[in-house]
C-alpha positions in Angstrom: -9.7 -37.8 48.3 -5.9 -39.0 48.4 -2.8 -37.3 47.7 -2.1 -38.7 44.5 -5.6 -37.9 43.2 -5.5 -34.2 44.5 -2.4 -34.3 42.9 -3.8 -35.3 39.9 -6.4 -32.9 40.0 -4.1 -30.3 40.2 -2.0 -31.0 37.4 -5.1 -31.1 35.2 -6.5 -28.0 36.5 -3.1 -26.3 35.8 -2.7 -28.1 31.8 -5.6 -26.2 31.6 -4.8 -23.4 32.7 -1.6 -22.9 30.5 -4.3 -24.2 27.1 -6.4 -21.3 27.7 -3.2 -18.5 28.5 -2.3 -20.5 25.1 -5.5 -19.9 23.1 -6.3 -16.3 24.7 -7.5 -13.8 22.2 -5.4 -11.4 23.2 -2.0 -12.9 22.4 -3.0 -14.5 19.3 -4.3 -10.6 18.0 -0.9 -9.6 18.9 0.7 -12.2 17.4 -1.1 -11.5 13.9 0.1 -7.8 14.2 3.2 -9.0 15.1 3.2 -11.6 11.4 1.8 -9.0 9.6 4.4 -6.9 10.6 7.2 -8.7 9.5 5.2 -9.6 6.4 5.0 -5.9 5.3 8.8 -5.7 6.5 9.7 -8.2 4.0 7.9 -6.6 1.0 9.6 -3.5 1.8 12.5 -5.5 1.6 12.1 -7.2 -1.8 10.9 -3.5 -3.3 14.3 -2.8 -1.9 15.7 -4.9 -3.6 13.9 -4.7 -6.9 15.1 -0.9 -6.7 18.6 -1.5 -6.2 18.5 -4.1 -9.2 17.1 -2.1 -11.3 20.1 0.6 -10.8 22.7 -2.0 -11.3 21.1 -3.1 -13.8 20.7 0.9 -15.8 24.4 1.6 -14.6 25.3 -1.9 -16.7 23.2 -0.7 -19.6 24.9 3.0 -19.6 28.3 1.5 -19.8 27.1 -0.8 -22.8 25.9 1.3 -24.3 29.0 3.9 -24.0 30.5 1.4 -25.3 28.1 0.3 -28.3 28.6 4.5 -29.6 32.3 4.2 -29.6 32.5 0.6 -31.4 29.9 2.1 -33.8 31.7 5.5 -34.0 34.6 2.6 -35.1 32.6 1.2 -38.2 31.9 4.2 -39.5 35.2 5.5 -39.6 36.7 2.4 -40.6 34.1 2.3 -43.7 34.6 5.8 -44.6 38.6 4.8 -44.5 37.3 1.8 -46.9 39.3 -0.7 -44.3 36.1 -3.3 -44.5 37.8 -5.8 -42.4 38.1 -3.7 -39.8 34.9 -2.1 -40.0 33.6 -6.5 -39.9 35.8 -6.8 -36.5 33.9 -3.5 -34.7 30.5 -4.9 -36.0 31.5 -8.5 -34.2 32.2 -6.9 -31.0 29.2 -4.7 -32.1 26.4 -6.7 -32.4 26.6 -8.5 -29.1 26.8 -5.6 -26.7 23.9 -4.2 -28.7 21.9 -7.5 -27.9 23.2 -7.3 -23.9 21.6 -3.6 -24.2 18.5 -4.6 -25.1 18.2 -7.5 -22.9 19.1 -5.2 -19.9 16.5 -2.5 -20.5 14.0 -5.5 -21.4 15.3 -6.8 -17.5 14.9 -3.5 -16.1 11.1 -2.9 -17.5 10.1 -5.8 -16.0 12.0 -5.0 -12.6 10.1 -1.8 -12.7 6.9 -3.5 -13.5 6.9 -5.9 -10.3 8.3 -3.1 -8.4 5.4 -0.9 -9.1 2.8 -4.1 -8.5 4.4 -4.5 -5.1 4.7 -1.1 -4.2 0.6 -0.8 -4.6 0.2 -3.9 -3.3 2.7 -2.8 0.3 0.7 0.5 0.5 -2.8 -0.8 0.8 -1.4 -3.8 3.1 0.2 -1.1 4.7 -2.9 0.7 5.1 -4.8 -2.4 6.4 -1.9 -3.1 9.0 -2.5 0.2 10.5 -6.5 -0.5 10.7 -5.5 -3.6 12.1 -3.0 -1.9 14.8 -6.1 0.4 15.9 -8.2 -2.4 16.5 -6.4 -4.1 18.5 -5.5 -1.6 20.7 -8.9 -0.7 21.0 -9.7 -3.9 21.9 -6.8 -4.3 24.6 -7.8 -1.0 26.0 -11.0 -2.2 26.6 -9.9 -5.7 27.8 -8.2 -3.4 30.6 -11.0 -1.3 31.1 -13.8 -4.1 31.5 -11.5 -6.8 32.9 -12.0 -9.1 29.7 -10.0 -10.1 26.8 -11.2 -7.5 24.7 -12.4 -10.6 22.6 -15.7 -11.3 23.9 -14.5 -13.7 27.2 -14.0 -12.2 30.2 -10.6 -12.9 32.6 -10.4 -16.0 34.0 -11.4 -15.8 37.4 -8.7 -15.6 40.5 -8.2 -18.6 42.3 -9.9 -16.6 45.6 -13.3 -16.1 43.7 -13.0 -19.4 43.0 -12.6 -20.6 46.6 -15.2 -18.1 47.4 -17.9 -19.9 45.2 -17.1 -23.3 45.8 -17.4 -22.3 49.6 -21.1 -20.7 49.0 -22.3 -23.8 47.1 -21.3 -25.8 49.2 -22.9 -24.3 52.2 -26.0 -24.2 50.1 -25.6 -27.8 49.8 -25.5 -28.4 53.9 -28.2 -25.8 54.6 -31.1 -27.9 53.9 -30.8 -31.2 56.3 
């Protein structure tokens, strides 16, 4: 055999090497946990965020509606004065904010509704995730113990125990002339 073919050989033997560290088991469990992970991270995230819209959105609905009692306070002194015209201007400003009021607690139901939808939903994925976790380090920990993958394949075997059996069929193969 020639250099260049040994050579050859060896960069095969090596690509091959590097596909199966690639495809272990082992690695791709951890990488799941690791996607799942961040998954749940960004749920808690957006319930996060549902939550803090939600108290903007109250805080913008209080002040409205502070405002909507004192412009209604205004009509109804401004009709018991008889001044109609006036009581017409605080119903203009009136009518509006009372609209805005009821659009933000409409906003704010629904905030709470996919809040609570996600909140159930990141608790039992939250619950699964940790189920997950304990699998796999079960699985690791007996990769370790057994010297396999934890996965059902075994360790690749070291390059000496390779050596070693190439050496003892090949010795079989000169024993019988």
């Amino acid at each position: 055999m020639n250099f260049l073919d040994r050579l050859g050989l060896l960069v095969r033997a090596d690509a091959h090497g590097v596909l199966e560290q690639l495809e272990e088991r082992s690695l791709l469990a951890k990488q799941h946990l690791r996607e799942a992970e961040l998954e749940i991270d960004r749920k808690r995230a957006q319930v996060d965020a549902l939550e803090d819209e939600s108290r903007r959105l109250t805080d913008e609905a209080q002040r409205i509606e502070t405002e909507a009692d004192a412009l209604d306070a205004d009509v109804e002194l401004a009709l018991a004065g008889g001044k109609e015209e006036l009581a017409r201007f605080s119903v203009r400003k009136l009518l509006p904010l009372r609209r805005s009021a009821e659009s933000a607690r409409r906003r704010i139901a629904d905030l709470e509704e996919q809040r609570t939808r996600l909140a159930a939903t990141l608790a039992e994925q939250e619950q699964q995730l940790e189920a997950l976790r304990s699998q796999v380090r079960a699985r690791l920990a007996a990769a370790r113990a057994e010297g396999g993958d934890g996965f059902g394949r075994p360790t690749p075997a070291a390059d000496e125990e390779i050596e070693l059996e190439l050496l003892r069929r090949r010795a079989a193969h000169v024993e019988p002339r």
